[in-house]
C-alpha positions, 0 to 999 in steps of 0.5 A, spaced: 327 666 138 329 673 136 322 675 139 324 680 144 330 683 140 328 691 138 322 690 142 319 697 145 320 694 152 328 693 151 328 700 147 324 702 153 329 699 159 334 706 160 327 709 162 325 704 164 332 703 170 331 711 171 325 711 174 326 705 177 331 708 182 330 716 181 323 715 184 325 711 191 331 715 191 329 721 191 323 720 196 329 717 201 332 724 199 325 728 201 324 723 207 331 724 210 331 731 209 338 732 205 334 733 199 330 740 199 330 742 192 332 740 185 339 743 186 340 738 191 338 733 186 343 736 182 348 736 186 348 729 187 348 727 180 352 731 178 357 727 185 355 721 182 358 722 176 364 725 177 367 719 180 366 715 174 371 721 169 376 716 170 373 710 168 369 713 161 376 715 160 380 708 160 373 705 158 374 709 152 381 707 150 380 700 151 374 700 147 379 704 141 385 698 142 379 693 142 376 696 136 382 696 132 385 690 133 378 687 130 380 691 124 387 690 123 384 682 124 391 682 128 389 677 133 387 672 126 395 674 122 398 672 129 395 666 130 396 663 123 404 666 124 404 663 130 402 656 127 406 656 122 413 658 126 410 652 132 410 648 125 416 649 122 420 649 130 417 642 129 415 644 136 409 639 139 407 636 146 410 638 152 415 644 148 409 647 146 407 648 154 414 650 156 415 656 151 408 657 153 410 658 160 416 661 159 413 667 155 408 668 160 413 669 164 416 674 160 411 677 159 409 678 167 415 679 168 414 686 164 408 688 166 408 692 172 403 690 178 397 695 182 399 692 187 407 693 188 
């Protein structure tokens, strides 16, 4: 129904999730004992944050490649390009499967792996 878009409870729900897991982090922190003071809080933050630089940064360009090949409408411009080429080769059934794996291939082949 639309009902719970833009309601207070979903403009509310970062504070929401914060207190959330603030609050029982930081009595564990106290109980513990390896949270004294504000500046242990801080420092774990701040910890916690730092592992994530790499991730903002390629979440960033991802989201800019993503971005402006909505903008280009370049997916829609190959996929008509890429039927009318499949149409005029005259290419339909089984073919169209083969040169589709074959391209995949080509494609796997020139993109380096992680794991090598």
């Amino acid at each position: 129904t639309g009902g719970l878009k833009g309601s207070p409870f979903l403009k509310g729900i970062v504070a929401f999730i914060f207190v959330t897991f603030a609050i029982p982090g930081f009595v564990y922190g106290k109980t513990v004992g390896c949270m004294k003071n504000d500046k242990d809080v801080i420092n774990a933050m701040s910890q916690g944050m730092s592992t994530l630089g790499m991730y903002i940064v390629l979440v960033f360009f991802a989201a800019q490649f993503v971005a402006f090949f909505n903008w280009t409408n370049l997916g829609t411009v190959l996929a008509v390009k890429g039927a009318a080429l499949l149409t005029a080769l005259g290419l339909d059934g089984p073919e169209v499967f083969v040169v589709f794996i074959l391209m995949c291939a080509l494609v796997n082949l020139s993109l380096g792996s992680s794991s090598a």
